[in-house]
N, CA and C atoms as a LAMMPS dump frame, in Angstrom:
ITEM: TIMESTEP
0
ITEM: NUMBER OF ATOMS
618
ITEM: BOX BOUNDS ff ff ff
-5.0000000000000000e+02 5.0000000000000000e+02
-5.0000000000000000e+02 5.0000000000000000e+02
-5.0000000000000000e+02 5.0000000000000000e+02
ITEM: ATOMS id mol type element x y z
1 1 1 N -23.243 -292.844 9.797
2 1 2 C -23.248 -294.191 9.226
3 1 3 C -24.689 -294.608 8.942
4 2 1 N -24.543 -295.223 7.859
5 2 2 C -26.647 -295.233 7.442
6 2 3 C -26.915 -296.826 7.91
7 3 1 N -27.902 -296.831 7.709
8 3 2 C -28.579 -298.301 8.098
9 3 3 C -27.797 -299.575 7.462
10 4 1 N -27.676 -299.1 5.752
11 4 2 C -26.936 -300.402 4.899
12 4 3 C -25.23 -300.561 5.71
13 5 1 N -24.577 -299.53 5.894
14 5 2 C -23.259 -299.795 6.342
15 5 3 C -23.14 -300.392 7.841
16 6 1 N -24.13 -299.928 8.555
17 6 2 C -24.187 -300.495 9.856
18 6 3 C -24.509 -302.011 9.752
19 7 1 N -25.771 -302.683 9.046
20 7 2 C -25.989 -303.687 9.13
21 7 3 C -24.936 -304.822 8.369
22 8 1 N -24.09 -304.256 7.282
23 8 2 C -22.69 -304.603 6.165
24 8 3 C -21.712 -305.023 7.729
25 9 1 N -21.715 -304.249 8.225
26 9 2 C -20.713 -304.035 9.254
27 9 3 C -20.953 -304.821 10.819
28 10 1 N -21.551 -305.301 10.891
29 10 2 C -22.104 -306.27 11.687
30 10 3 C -22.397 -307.802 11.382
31 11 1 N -22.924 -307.837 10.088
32 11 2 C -22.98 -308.749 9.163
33 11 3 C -21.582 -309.894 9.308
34 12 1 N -20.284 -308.769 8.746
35 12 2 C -19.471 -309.328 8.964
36 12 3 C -18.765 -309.903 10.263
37 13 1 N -19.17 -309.305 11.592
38 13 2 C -18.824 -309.843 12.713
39 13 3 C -19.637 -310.829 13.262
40 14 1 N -20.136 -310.865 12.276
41 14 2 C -21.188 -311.951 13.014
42 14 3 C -20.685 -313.599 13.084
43 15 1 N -19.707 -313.665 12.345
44 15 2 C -18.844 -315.147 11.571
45 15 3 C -18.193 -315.773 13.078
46 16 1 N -17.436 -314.633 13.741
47 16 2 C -16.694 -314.674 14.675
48 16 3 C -17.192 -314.003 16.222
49 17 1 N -18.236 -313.86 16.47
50 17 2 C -19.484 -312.44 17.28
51 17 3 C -18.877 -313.573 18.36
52 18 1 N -18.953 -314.862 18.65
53 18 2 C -19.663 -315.726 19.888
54 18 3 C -17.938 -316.16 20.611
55 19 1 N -16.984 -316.444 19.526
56 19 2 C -15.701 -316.889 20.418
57 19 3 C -15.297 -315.359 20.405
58 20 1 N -15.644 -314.257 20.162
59 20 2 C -14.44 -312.776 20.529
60 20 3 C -15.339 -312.098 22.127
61 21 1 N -16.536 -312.617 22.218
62 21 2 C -17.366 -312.152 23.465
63 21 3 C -17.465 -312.846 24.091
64 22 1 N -16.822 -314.091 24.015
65 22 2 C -17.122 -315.424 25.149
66 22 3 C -16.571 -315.073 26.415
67 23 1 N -15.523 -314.002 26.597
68 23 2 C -14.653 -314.247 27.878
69 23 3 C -15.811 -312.785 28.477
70 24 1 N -16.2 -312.188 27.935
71 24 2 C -16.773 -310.747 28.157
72 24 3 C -18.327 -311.164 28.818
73 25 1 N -18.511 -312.043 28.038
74 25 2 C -19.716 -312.923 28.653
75 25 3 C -19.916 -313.467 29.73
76 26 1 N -18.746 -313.989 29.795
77 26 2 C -18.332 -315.205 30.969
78 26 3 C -18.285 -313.926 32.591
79 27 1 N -17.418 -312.721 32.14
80 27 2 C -17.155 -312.421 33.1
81 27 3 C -18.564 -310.953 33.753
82 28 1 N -19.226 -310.898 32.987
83 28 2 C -20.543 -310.12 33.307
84 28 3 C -21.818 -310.906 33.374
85 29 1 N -21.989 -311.697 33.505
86 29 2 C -22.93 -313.329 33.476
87 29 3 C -23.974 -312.519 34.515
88 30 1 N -22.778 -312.991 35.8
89 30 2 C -23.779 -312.244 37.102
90 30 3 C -24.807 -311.098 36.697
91 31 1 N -24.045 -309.88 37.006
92 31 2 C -24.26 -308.644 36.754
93 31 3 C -25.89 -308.717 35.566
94 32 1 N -25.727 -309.418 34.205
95 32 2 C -26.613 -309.104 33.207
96 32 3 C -27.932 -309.89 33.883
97 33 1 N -27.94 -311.004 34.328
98 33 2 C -28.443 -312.435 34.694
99 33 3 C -29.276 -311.575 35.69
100 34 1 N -28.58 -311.135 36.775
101 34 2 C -29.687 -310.12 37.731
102 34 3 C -30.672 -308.878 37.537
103 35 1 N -29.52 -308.245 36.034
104 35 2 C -30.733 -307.237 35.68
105 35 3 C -32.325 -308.074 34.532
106 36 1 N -31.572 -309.125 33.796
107 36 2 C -33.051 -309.317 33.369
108 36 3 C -33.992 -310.299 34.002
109 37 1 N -33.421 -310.073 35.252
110 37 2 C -34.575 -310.747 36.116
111 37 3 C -35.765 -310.233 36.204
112 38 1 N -35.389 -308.588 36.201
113 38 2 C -36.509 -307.782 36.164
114 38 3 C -37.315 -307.718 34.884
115 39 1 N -37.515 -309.093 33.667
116 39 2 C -38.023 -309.024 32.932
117 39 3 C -39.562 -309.289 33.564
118 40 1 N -40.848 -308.514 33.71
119 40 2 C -41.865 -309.085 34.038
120 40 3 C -42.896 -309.728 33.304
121 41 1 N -44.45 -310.126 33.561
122 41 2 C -44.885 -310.676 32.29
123 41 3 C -45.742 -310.204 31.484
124 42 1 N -45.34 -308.795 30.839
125 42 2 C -45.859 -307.56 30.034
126 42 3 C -45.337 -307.847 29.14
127 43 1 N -45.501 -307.44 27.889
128 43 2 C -44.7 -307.332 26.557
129 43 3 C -43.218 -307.163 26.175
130 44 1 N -42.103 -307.673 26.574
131 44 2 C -40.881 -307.289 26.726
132 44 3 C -39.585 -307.228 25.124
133 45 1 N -39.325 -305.808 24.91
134 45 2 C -38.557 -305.449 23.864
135 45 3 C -36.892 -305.835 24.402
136 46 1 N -36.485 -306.607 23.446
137 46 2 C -34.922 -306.564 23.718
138 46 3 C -34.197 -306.053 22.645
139 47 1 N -33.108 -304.958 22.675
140 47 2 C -32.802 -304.078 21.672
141 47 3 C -31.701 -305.199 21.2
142 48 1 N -31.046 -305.17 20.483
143 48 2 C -29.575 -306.133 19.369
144 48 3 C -29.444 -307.269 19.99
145 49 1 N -29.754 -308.276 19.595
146 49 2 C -29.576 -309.547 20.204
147 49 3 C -28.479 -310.018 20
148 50 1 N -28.319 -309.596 19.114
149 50 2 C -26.596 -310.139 18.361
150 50 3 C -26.886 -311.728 18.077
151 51 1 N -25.937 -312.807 18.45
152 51 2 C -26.045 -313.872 18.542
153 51 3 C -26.766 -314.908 19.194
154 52 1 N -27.159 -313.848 20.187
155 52 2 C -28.29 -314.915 21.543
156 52 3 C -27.313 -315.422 22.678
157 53 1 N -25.999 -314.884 22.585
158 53 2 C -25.931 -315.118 23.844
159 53 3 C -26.455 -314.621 25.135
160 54 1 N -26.91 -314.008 25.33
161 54 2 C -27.969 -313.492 26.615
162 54 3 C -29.454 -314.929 26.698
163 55 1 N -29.471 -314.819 25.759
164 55 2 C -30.722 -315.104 25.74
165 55 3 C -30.818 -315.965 26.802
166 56 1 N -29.929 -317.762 26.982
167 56 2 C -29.81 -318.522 28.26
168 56 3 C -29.921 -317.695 29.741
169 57 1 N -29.797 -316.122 29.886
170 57 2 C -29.954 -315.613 31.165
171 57 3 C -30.865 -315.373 31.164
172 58 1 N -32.397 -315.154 30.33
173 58 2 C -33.732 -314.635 30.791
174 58 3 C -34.225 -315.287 30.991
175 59 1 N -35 -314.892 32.285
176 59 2 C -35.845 -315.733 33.102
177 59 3 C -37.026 -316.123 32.043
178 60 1 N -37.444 -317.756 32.469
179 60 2 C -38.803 -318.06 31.66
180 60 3 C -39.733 -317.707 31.542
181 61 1 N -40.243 -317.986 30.502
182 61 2 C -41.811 -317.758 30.137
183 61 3 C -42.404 -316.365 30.274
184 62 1 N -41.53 -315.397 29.798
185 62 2 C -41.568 -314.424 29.447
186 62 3 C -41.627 -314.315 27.893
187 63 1 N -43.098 -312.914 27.565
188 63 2 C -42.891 -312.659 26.089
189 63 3 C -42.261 -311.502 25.698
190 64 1 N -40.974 -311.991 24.81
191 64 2 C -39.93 -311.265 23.868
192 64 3 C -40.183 -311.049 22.644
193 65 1 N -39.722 -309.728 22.243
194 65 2 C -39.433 -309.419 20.972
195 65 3 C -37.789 -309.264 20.587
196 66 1 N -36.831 -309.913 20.276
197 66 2 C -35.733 -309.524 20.281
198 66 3 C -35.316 -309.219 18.735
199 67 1 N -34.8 -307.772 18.63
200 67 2 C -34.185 -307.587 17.2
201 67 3 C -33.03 -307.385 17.036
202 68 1 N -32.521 -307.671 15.928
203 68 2 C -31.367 -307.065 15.705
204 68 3 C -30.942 -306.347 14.567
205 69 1 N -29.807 -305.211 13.778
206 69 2 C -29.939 -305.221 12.303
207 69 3 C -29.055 -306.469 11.753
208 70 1 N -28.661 -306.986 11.624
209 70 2 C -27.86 -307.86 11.648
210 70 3 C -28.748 -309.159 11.096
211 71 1 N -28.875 -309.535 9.756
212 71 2 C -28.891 -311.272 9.348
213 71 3 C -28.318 -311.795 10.143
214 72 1 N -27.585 -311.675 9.614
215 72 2 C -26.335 -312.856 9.948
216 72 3 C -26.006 -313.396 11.297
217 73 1 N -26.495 -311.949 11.944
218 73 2 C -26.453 -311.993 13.676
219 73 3 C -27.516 -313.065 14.122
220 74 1 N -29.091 -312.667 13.258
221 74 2 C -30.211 -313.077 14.087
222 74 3 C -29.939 -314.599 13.269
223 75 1 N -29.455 -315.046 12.431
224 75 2 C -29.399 -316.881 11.995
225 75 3 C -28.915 -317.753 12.942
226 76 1 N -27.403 -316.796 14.059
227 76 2 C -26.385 -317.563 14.694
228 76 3 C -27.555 -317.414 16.11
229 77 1 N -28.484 -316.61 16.439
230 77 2 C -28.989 -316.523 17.404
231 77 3 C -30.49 -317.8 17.458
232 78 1 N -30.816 -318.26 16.187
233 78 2 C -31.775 -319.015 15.984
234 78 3 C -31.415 -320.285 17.569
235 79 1 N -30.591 -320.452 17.472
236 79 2 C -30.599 -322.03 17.999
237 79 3 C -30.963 -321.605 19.54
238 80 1 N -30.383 -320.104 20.227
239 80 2 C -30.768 -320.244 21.145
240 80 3 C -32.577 -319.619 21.64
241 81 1 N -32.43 -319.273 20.474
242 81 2 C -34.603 -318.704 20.562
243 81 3 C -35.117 -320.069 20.599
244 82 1 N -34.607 -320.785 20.069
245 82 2 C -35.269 -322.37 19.668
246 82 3 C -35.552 -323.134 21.583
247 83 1 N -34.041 -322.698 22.034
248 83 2 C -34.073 -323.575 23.272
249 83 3 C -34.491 -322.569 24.362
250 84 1 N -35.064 -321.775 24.115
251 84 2 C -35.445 -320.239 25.338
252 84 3 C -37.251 -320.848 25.783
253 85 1 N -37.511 -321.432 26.841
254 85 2 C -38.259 -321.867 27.541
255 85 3 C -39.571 -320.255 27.922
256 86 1 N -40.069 -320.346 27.027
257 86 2 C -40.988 -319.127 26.702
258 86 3 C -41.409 -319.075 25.287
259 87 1 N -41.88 -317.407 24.983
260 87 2 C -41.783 -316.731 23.92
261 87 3 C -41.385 -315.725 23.336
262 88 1 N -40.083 -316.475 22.22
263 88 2 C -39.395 -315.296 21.606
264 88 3 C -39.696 -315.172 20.558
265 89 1 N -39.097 -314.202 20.187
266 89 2 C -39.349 -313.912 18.577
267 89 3 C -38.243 -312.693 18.149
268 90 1 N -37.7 -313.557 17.088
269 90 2 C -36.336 -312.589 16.554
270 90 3 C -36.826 -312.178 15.27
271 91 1 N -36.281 -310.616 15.045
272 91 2 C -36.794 -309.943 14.151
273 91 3 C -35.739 -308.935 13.552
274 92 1 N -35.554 -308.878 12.071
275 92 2 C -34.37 -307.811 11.685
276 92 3 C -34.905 -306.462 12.022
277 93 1 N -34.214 -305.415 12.518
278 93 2 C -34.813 -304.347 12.383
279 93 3 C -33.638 -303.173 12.866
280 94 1 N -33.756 -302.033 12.543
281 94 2 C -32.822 -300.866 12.675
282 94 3 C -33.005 -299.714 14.292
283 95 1 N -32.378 -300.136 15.21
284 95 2 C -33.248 -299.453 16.425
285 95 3 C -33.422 -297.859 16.311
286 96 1 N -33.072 -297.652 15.073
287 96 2 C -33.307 -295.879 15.233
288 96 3 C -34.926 -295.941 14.191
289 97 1 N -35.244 -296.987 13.841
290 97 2 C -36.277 -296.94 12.925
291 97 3 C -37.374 -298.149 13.548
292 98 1 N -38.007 -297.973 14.567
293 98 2 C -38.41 -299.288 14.836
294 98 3 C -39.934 -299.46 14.061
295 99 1 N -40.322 -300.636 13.629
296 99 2 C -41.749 -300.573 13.206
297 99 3 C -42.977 -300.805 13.513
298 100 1 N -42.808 -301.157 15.108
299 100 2 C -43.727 -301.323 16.01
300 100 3 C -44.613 -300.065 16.337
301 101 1 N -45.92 -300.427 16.522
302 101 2 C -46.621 -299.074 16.941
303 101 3 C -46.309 -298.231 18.601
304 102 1 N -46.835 -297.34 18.2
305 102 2 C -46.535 -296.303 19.855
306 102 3 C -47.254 -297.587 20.464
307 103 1 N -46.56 -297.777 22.034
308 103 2 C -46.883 -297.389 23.298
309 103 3 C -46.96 -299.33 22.972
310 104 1 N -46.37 -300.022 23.025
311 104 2 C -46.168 -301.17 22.467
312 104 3 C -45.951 -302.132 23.573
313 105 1 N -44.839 -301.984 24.002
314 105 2 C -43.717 -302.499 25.312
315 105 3 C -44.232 -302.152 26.551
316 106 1 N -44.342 -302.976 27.294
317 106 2 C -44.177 -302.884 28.535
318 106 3 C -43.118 -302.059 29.444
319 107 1 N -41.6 -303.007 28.99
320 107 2 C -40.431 -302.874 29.35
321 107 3 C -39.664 -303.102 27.655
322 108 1 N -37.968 -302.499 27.831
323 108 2 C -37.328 -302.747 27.142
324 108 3 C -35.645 -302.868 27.769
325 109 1 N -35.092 -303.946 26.799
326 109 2 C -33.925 -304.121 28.133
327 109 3 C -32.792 -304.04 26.362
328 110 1 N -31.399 -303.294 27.191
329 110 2 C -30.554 -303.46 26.065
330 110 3 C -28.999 -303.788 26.474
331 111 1 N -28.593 -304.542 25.917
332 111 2 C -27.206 -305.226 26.295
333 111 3 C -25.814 -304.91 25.611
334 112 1 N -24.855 -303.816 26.064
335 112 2 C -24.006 -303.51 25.292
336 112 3 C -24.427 -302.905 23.538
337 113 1 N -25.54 -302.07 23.945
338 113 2 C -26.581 -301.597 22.553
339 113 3 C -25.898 -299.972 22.108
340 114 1 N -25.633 -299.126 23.214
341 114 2 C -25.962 -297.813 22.557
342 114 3 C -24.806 -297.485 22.754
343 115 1 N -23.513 -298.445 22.415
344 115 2 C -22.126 -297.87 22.095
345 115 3 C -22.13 -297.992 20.766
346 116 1 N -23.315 -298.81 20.23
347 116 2 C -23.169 -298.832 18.415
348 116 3 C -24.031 -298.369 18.19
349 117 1 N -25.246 -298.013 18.472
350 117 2 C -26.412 -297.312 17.23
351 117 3 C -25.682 -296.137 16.949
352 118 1 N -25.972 -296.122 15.76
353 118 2 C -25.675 -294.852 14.844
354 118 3 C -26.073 -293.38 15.953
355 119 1 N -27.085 -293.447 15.779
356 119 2 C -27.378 -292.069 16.142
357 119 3 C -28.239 -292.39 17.391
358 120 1 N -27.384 -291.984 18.351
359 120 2 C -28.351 -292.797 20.304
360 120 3 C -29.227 -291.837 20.471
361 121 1 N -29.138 -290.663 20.026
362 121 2 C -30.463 -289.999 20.553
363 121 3 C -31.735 -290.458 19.856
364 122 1 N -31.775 -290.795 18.195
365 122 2 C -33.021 -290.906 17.809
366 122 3 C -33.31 -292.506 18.448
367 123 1 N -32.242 -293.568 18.554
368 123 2 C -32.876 -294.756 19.195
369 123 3 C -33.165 -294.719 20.301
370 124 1 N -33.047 -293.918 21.281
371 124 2 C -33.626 -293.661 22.671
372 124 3 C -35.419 -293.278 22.215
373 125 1 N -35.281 -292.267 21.349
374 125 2 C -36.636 -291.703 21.256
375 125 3 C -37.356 -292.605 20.25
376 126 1 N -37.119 -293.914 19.588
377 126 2 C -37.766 -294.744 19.33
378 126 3 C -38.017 -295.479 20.48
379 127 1 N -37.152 -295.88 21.663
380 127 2 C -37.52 -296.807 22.576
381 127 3 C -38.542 -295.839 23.1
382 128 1 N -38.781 -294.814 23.491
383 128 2 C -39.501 -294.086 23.98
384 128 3 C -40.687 -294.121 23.207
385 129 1 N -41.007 -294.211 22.072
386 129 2 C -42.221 -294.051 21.303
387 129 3 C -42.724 -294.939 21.965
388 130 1 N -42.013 -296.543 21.034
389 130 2 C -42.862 -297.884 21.609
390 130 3 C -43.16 -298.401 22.984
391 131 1 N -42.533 -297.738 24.224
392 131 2 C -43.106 -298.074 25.494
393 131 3 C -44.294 -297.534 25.763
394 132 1 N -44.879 -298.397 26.675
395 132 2 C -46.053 -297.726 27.325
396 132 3 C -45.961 -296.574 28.391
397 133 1 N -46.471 -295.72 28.706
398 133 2 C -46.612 -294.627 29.563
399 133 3 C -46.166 -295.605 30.957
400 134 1 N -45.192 -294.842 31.975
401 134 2 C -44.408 -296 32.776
402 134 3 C -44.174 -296.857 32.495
403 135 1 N -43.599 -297.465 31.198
404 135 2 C -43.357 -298.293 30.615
405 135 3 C -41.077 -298.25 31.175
406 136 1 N -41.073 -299.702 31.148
407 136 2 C -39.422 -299.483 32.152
408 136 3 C -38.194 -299.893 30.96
409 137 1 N -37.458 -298.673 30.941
410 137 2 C -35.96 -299.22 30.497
411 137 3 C -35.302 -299.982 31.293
412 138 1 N -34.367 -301.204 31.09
413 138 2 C -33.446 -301.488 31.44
414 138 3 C -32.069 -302.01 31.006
415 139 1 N -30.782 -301.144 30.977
416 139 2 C -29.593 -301.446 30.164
417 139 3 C -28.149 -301.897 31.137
418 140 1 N -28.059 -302.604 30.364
419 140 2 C -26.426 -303.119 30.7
420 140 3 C -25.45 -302.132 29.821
421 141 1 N -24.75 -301.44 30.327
422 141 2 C -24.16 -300.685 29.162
423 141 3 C -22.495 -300.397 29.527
424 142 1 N -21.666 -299.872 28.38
425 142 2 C -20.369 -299.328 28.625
426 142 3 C -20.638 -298.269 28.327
427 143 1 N -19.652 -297.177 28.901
428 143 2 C -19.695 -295.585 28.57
429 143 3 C -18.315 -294.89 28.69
430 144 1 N -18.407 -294.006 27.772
431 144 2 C -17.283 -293.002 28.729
432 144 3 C -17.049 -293.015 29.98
433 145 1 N -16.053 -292.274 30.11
434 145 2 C -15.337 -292.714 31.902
435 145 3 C -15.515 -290.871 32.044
436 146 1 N -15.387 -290.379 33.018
437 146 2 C -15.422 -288.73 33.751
438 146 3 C -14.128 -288.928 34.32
439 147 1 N -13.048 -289.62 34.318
440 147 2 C -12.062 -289.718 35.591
441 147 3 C -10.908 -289.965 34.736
442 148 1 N -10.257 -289.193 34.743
443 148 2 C -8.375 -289.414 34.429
444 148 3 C -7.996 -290.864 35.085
445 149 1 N -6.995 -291.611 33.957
446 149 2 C -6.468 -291.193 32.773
447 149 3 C -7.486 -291.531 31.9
448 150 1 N -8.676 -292.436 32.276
449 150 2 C -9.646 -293.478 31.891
450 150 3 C -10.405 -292.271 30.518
451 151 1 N -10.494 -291.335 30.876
452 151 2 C -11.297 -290.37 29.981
453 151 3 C -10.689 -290.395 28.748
454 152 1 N -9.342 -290.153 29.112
455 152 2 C -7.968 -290.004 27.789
456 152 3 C -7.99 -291.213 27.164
457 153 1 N -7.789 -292.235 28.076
458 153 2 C -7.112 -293.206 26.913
459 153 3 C -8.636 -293.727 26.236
460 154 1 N -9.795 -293.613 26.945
461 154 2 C -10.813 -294.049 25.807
462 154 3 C -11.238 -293.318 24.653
463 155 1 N -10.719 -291.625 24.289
464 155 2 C -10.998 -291.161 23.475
465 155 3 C -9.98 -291.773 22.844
466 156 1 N -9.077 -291.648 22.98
467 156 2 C -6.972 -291.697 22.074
468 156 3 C -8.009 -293.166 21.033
469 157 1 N -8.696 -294.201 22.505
470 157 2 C -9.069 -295.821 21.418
471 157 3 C -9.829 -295.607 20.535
472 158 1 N -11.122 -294.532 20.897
473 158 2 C -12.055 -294.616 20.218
474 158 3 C -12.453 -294.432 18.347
475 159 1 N -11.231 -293.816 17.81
476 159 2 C -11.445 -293.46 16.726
477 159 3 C -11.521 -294.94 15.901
478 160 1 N -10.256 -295.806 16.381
479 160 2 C -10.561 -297.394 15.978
480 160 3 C -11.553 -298.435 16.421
481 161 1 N -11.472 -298.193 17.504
482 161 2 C -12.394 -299.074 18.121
483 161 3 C -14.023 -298.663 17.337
484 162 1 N -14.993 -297.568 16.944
485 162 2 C -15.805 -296.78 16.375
486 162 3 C -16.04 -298.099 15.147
487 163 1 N -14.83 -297.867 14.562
488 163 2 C -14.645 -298.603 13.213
489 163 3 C -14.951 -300.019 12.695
490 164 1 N -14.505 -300.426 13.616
491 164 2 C -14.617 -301.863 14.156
492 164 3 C -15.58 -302.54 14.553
493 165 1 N -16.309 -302.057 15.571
494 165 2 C -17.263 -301.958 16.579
495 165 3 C -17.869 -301.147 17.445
496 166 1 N -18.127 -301.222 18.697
497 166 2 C -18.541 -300.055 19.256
498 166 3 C -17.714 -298.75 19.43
499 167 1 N -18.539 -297.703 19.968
500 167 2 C -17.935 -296.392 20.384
501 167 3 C -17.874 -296.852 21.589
502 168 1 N -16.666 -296.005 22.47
503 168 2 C -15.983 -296.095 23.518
504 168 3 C -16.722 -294.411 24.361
505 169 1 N -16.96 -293.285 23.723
506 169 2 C -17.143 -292.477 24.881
507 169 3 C -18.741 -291.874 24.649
508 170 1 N -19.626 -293.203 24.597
509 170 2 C -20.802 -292.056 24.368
510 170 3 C -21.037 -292.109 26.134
511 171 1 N -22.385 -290.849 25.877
512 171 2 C -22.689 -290.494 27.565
513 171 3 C -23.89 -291.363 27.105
514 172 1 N -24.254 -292.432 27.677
515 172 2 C -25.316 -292.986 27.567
516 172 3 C -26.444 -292.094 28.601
517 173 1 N -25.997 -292.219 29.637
518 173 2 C -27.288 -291.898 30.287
519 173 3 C -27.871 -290.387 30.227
520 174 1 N -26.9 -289.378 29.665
521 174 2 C -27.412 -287.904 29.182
522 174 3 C -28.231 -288.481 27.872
523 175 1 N -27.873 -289.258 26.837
524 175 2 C -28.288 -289.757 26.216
525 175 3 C -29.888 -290.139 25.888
526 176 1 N -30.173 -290.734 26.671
527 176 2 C -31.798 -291.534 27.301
528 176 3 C -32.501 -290.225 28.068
529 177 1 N -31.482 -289.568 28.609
530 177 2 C -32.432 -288.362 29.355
531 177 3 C -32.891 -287.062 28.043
532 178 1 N -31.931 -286.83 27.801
533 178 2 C -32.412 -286.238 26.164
534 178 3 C -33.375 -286.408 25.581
535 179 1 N -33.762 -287.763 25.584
536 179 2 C -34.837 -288.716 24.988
537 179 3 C -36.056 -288.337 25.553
538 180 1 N -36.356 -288.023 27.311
539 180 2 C -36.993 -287.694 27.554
540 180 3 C -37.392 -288.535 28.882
541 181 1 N -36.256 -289.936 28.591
542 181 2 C -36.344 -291.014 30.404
543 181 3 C -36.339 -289.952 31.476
544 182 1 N -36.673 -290.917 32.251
545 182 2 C -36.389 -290.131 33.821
546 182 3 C -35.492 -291.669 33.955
547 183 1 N -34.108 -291.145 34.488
548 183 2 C -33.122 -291.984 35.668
549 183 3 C -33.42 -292.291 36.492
550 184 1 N -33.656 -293.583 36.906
551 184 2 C -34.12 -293.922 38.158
552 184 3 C -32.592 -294.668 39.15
553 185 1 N -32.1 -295.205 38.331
554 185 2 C -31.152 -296.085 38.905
555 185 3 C -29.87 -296.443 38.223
556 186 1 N -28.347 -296.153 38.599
557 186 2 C -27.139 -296.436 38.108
558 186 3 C -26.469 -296.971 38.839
559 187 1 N -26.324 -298.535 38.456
560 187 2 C -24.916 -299.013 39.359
561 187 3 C -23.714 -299.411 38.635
562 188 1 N -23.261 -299.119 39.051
563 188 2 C -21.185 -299.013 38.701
564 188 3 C -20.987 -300.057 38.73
565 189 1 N -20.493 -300.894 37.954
566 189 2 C -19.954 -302.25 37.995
567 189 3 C -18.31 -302.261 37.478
568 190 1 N -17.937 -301.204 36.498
569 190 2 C -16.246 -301.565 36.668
570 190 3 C -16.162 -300.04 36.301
571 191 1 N -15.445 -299.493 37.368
572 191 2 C -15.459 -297.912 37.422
573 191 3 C -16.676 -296.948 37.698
574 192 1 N -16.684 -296.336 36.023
575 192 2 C -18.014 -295.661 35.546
576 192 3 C -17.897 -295.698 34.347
577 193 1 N -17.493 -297.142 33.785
578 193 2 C -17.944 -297.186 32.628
579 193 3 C -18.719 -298.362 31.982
580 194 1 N -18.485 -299.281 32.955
581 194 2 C -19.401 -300.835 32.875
582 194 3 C -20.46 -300.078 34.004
583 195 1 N -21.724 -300.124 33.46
584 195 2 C -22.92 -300.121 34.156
585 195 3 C -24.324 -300.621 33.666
586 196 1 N -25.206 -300.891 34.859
587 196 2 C -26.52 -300.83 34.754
588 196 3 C -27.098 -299.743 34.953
589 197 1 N -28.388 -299.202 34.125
590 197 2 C -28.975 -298.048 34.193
591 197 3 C -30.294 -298.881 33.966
592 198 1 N -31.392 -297.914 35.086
593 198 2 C -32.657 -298.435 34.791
594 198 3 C -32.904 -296.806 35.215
595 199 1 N -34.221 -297.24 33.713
596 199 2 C -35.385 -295.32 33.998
597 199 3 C -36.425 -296.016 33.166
598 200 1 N -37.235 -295.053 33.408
599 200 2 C -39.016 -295.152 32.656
600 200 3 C -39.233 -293.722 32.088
601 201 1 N -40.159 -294.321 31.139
602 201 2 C -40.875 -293.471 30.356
603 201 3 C -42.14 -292.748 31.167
604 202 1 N -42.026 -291.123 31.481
605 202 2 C -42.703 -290.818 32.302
606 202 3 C -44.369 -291.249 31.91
607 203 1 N -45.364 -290.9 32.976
608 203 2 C -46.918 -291.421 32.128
609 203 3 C -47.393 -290.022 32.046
610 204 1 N -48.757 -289.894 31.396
611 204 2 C -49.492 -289.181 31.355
612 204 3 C -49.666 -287.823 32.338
613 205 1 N -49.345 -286.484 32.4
614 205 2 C -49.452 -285.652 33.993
615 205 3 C -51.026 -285.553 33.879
616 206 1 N -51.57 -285.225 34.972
617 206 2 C -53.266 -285.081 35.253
618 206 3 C -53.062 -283.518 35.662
């Protein structure tokens, strides 16, 4: 899927993005709210903002870059950059193509992100460009399941669900390691397929 169909295709969910994720929101609040606590006060990348609902969970006065490909996404997200007690800054952009220079980010945090990029290995190895050497991932993510029947019935969904919206069985975290992360940390929040994953970009060897 190329950049124009992905962003066409988002575009259009964007009309309806905030009442179809409200209950999905509501019920991972906690869970997201605690991981971007660990936003610190380094340069901080946030991958698809979508609408901005996250945005009310990051802690203040922190500086953001949040993108998304998505117009339509980043217009409905304006109101909450407006009321985000810091500095944000929303920006269109394609996460397999980012235009920021190497070694950029501090940290980068992504929220329900790498069940849709097109192609997760090259957007891992863009997040990887723009961090700094120990520079920290941190994701909220869904994934494939390893465990019967959960494995089955998310492939049987995935061919629609793909279409629509996200993919249902990527391996995220082989994914990011591919890339070249080191895993530092996975917690299970519904099974093994709602999780947090935190890793860094290794630094320099001596």
């Amino acid at each position: 899927m190329n950049t124009s169909v992905t962003r066409k295709k988002w575009d259009r969910l964007a009309r309806f993005y905030r009442w179809s994720t409200r209950a999905a929101e509501q019920r991972w609040e906690p869970w997201k709210r605690a991981l971007f606590s660990r936003m610190d006060s380094g340069d901080i990348l946030f991958l698809a903002v979508g609408t901005g609902e996250e945005i009310p969970l990051f802690p203040e006065k922190r500086r953001i870059t949040a993108i998304d490909i998505s117009p339509r996404m980043l217009e409905k997200a304006q109101d909450r950059a407006l009321e985000y007690i810091g500095n944000i800054s929303l920006k269109q952009m394609d996460a397999g193509n980012l235009v920021f220079h190497s070694e950029t980010f501090a940290q980068v945090f992504t929220s329900c992100t790498f069940c849709s990029v097109p192609d997760p290995i090259q957007g891992f190895q863009e997040l990887y460009r723009v961090l700094k050497p120990e520079g920290e991932l941190h994701m909220f993510e869904h994934t494939r399941s390893r465990h019967f029947p959960f494995r089955e019935m998310l492939r049987i969904m995935n061919p629609v669900a793909a279409r629509v919206g996200p993919s249902l069985t990527r391996d995220t975290v082989s994914n990011a390691q591919k890339a070249g992360f080191r895993v530092d940390e996975i917690q299970n929040i519904y099974l093994d397929i709602v999780k947090t994953i935190s890793a860094h970009k290794p630094g320099a060897e001596h």
